[in-house]
C-alpha positions as CSV (number, residue, x, y, z in Angstrom):
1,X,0.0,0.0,0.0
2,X,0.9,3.7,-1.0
3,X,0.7,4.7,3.1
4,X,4.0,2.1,3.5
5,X,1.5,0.3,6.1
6,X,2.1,-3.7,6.3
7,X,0.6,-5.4,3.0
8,X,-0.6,-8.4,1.3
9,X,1.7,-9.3,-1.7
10,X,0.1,-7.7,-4.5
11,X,2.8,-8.3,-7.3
12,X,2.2,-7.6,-10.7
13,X,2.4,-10.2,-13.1
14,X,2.3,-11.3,-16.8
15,X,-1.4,-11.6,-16.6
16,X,-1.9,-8.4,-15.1
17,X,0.0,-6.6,-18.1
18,X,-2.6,-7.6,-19.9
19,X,-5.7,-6.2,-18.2
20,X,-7.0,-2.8,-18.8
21,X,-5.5,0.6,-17.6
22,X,-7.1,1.5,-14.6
23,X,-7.0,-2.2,-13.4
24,X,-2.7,-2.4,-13.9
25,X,-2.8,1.1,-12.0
26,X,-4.9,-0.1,-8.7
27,X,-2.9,-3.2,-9.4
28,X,0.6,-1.7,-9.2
29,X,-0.6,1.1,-6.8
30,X,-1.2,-1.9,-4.1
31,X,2.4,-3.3,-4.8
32,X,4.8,0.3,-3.9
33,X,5.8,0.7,-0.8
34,X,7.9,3.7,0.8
35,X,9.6,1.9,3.1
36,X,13.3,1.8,0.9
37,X,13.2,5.5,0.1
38,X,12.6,6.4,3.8
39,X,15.6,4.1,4.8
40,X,17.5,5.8,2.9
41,X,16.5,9.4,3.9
42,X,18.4,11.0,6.9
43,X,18.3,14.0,8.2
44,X,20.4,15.6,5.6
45,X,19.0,14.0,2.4
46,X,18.5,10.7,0.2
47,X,21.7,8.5,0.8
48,X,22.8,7.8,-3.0
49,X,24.0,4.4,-2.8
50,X,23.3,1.1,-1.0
51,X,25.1,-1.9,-0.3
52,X,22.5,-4.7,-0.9
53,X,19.9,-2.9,1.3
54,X,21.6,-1.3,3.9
55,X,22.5,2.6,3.3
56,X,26.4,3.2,2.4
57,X,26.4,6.1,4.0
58,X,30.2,6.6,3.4
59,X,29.8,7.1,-0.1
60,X,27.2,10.1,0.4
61,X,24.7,12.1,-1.0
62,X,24.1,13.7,-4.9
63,X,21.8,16.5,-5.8
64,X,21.3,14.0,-8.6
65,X,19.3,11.8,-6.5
66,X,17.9,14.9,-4.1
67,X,15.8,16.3,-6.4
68,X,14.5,13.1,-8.4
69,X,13.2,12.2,-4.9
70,X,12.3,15.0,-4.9
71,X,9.9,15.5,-8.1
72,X,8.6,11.8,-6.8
73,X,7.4,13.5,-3.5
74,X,5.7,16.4,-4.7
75,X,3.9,14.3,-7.5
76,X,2.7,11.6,-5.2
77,X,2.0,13.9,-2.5
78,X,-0.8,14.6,-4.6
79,X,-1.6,11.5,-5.5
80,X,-1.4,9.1,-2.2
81,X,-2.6,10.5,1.4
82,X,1.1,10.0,3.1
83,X,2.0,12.9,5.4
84,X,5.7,11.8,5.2
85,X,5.8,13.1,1.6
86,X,6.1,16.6,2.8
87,X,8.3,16.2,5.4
88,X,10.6,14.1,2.3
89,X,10.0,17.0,0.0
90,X,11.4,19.5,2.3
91,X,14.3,17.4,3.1
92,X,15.4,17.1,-0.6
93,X,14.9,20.9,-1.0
94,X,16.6,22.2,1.8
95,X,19.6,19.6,0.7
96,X,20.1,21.4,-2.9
97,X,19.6,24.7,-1.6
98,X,22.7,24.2,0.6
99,X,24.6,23.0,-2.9
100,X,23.9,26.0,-4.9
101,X,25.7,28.9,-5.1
102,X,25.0,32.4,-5.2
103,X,25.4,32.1,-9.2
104,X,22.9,29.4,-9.4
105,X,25.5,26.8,-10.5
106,X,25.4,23.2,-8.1
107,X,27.7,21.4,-6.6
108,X,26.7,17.5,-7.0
109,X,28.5,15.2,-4.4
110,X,28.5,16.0,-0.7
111,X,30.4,13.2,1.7
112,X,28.7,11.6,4.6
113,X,30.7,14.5,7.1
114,X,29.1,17.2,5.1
115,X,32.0,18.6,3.0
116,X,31.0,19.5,-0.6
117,X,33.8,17.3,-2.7
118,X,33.2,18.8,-6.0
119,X,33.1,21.8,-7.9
120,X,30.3,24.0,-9.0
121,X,28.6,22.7,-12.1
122,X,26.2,23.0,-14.9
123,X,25.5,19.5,-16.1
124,X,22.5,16.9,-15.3
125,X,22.1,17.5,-11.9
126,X,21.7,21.1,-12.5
127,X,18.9,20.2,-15.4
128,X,17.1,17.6,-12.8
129,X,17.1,20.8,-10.0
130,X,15.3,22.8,-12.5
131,X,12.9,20.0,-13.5
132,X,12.6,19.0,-9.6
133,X,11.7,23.1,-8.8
134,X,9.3,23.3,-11.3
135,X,7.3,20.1,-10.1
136,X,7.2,21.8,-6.8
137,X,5.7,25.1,-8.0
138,X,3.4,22.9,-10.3
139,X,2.2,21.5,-6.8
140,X,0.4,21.8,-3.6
141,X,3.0,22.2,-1.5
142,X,2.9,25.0,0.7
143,X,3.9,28.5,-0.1
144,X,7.4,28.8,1.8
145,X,8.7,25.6,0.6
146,X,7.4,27.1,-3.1
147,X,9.2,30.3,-2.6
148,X,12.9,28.3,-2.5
149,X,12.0,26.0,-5.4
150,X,11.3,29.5,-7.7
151,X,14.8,30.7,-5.7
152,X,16.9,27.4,-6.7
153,X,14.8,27.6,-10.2
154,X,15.9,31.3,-11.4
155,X,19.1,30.9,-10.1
156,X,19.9,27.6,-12.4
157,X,18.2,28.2,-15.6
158,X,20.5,30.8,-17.1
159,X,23.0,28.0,-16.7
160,X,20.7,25.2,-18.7
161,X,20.2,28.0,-21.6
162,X,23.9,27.9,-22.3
163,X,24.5,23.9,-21.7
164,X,25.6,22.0,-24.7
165,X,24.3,19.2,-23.1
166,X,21.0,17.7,-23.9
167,X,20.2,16.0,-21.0
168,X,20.4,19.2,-19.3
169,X,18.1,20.7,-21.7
170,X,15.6,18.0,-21.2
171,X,15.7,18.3,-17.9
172,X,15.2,22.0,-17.8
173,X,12.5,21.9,-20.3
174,X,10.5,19.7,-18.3
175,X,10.9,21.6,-15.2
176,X,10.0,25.2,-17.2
177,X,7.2,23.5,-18.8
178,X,5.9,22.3,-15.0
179,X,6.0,25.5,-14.0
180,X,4.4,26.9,-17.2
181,X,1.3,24.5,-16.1
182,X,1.0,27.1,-12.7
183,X,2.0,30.1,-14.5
184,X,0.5,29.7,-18.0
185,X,0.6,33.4,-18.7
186,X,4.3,34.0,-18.1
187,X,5.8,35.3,-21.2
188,X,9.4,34.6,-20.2
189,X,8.8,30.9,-19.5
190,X,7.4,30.4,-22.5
191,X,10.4,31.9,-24.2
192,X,12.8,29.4,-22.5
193,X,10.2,26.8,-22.8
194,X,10.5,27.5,-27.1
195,X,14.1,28.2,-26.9
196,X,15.0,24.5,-24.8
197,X,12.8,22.3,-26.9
198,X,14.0,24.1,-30.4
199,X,17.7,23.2,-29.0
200,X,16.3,19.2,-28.9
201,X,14.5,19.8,-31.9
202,X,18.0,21.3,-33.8
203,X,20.1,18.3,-32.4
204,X,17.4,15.8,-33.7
205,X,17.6,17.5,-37.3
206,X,21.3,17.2,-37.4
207,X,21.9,13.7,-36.3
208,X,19.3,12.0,-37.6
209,X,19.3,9.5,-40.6
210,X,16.9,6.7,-42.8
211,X,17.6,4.3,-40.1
212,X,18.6,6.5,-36.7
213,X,15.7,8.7,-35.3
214,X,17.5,10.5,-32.8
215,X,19.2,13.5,-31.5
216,X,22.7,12.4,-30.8
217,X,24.7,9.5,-32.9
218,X,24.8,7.6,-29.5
219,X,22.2,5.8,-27.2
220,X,23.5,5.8,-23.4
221,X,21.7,6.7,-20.2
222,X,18.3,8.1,-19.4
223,X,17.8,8.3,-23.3
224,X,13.3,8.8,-22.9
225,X,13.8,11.9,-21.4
226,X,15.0,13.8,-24.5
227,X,11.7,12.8,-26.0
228,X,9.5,13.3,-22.8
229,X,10.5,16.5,-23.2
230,X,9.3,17.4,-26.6
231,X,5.9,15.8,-25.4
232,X,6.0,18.2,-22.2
233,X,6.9,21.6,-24.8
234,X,4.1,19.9,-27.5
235,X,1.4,20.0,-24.3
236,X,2.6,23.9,-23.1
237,X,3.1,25.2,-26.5
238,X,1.2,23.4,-29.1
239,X,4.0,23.4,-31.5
240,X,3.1,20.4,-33.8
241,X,6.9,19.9,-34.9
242,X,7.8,18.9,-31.0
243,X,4.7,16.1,-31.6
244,X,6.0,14.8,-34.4
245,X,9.6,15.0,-33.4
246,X,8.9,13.1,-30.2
247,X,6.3,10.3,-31.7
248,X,9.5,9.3,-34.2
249,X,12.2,9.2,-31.8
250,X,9.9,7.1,-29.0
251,X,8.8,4.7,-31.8
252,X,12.9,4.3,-32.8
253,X,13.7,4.0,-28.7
254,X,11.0,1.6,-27.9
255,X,12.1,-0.4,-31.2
256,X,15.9,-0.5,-30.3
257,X,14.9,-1.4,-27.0
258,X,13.2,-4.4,-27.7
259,X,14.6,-8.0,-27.6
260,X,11.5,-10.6,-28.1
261,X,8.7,-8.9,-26.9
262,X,10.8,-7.8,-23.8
263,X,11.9,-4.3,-22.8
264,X,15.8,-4.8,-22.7
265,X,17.4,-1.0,-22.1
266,X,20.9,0.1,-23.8
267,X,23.8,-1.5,-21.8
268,X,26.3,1.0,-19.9
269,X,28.7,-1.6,-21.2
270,X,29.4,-0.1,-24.6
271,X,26.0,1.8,-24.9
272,X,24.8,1.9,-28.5
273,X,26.8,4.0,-31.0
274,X,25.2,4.5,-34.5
275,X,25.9,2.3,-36.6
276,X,27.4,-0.1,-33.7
277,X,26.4,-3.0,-32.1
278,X,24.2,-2.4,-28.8
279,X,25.1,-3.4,-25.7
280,X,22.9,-5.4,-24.1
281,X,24.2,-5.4,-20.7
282,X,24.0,-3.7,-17.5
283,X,20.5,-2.6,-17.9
284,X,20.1,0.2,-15.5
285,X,16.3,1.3,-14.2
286,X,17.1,4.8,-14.9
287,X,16.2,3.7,-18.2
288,X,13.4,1.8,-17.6
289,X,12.1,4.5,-15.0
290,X,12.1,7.6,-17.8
291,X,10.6,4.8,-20.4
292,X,7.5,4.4,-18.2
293,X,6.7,7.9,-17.3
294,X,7.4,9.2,-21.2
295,X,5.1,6.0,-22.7
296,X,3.1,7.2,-19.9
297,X,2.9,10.4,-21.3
298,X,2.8,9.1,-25.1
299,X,-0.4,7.5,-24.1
300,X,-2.2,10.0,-22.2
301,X,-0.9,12.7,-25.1
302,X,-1.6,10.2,-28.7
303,X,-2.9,7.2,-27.1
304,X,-1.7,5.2,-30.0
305,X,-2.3,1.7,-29.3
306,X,1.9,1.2,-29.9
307,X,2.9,3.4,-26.9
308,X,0.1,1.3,-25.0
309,X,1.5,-2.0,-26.1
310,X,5.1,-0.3,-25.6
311,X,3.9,0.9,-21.9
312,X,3.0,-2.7,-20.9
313,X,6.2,-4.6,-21.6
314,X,8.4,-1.8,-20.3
315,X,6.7,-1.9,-17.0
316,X,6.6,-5.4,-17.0
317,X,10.9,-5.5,-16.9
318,X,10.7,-4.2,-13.1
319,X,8.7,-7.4,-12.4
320,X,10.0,-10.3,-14.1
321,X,9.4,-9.7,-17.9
322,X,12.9,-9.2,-18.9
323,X,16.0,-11.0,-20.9
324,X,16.9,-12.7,-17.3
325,X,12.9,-13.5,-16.1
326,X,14.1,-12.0,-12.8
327,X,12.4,-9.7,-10.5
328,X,14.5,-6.0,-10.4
329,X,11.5,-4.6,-8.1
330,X,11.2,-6.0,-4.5
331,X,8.0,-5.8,-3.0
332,X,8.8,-6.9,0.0
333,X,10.9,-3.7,1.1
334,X,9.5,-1.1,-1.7
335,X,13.7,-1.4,-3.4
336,X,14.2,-1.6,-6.6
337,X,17.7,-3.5,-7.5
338,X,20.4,-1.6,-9.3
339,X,20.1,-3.3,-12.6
340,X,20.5,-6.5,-14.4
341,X,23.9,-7.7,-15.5
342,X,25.1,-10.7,-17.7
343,X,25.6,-12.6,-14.6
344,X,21.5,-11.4,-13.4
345,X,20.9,-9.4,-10.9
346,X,22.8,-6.9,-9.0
347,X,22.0,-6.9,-5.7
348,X,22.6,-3.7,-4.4
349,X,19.6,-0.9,-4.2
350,X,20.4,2.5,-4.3
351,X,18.6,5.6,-4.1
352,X,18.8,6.1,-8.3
353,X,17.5,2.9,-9.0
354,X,14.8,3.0,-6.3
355,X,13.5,6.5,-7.5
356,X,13.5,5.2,-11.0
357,X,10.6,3.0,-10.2
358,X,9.1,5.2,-7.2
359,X,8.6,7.9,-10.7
360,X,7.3,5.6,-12.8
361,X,5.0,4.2,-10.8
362,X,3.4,7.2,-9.6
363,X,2.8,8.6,-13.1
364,X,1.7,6.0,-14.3
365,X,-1.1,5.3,-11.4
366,X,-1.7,9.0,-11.2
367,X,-2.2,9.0,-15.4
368,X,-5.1,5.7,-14.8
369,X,-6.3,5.2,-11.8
370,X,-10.0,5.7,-11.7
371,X,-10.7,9.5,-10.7
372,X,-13.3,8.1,-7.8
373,X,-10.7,5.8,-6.4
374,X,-9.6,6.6,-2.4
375,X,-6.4,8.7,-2.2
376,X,-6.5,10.1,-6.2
């Protein structure tokens, strides 16, 4: 259960993938727990990595992992009647306000004595902050905790505006367009919001080819987001060229990653360069995580029965329906492993692979459950 109160096992299976929408989201809705994320939670922040299921608290905290969690905790406090949300949400703020700097730049890595062991930078992390703000200002959290999300926000977004990365972009986009949703009328966020997706839209014109719809000429990590994105600026600004940019590069993702019928997400081990051979191996949730929430989004957006069929087997990898039949989410403890390797599982469950599912999850119960059903 969603309130991380004792449960009966409530797994999904096969034969649930198969049933209608609002029946996989009560479904899956009865099978997340809490209980891993709040293990991992002290009173600093999220812990980033575990070993097995205990916290390894001397490898320390990421904003990278701060403000996922914390995107997941203003969604679902929405969502799910869990007055630990808040207290979550506030955690994971107060955490990357403390690693930003006066020029809006982040530092990323903090050690478990508190010393900040990187510099200030402008890459994902910075992207995810923006995203993470705009979620909260596209919520109902309450006003103060509002006011430093829109601080953290217009301090960083200068800095995605000159990124050359695109994950950075994506990021960013997604968080402007979120806080478009609350502030439809804002001229200036709908400037960035044209400016970010025309940057994915550019990059997609230059590198793709007959048989490579994408924006780069490599497939690595997070890869749905770049589309997500495009769906997001297609929903705030009606631009039918992000639509149709982000409908061809989904269908290309969801056909690379396919193996048999089964979701199987680009391998770290090599990744998948064009023309290349992709790597199969580790498959990272990350992947899997963005894949739900965007074919989430897909549906809710073109409903195309592809993206529903699509939708289906990617969620079913996080419970068995994958190139190893192996469970990556554990129910029993709300974890989700950190990936699958050649060898199977690995059996460690950090905070990024956790959040992964914890995301997915909750969009994709918030997107179906039935609008009369307790707690939605």
């Amino acid at each position: 259960m969603w309130d991380g109160q004792e449960s009966p096992i409530n797994m999904v299976t096969s034969s649930d993938l198969q049933r209608g929408l609002e029946e996989l989201s009560l479904k899956l809705k009865q099978s997340v727990k809490l209980d891993h994320l709040l293990a991992l939670t002290d009173e600093t922040g999220l812990l980033q990595h575990a070993t097995f299921s205990v916290p390894a608290r001397r490898e320390g905290y990421t904003v990278d992992d701060n403000v996922r969690a914390l995107v997941f905790a203003s969604r679902a406090n929405r969502t799910l009647t869990d007055a630990r949300l808040m207290g979550l949400a506030r955690k994971f703020i107060s955490f990357t306000m403390h690693m930003q700097e006066e020029d809006g730049r982040l530092h990323n890595y903090m050690d478990f004595s508190h010393r900040i062991a990187d510099e200030a930078k402008t890459g994902d992390h910075l992207g995810r902050a923006i995203w993470a703000t705009g979620v909260v200002l596209n919520s109902d959290a309450p006003a103060g905790l509002k006011s430093s999300a829109r601080q953290i926000f217009d301090r960083a977004l200068p800095w995605a505006r000159q990124s050359d990365s695109l994950r950075t972009k994506a990021y960013a986009t997604l968080g402007v367009c979120e806080r478009l949703s609350a502030e439809p009328d804002d001229r200036n966020l709908q400037s960035n919001a044209k400016m970010l997706a025309d940057s994915l839209a550019d990059a997609y014109d230059k590198n793709r080819a007959e048989d490579w719809e994408w924006f780069e000429r490599i497939l690595t990590y997070d890869n749905p987001r770049l589309s997500q994105a495009l769906l997001a600026a297609y929903s705030a600004l009606g631009q039918p060229t992000y639509r149709e940019i982000a409908e061809s590069t989904l269908r290309f993702l969801m056909t690379v990653e396919s193996v048999d019928g089964r979701f199987a997400p680009i391998g770290s081990r090599g990744w998948y360069h064009r023309g290349g051979t992709k790597a199969l191996y580790d498959q990272q949730p990350i992947e899997t995580g963005a894949m739900v929430e965007t074919a989430t989004l897909a549906v809710k957006t073109m409903g195309a029965e592809v993206y529903e069929h699509g939708l289906r087997a990617v969620l079913g990898w996080f419970f068995g329906m994958n190139s190893k039949w192996i469970n990556v989410y554990d129910e029993a403890t709300g974890a989700c492993y950190d990936g699958i390797t050649q060898a199977g599982l690995n059996q460690n469950q950090g905070a990024e692979s956790t959040v992964a599912f914890l995301l997915g999850a909750e969009r994709f119960v918030e997107a179906f459950s039935s609008a009369t059903e307790p707690g939605i």
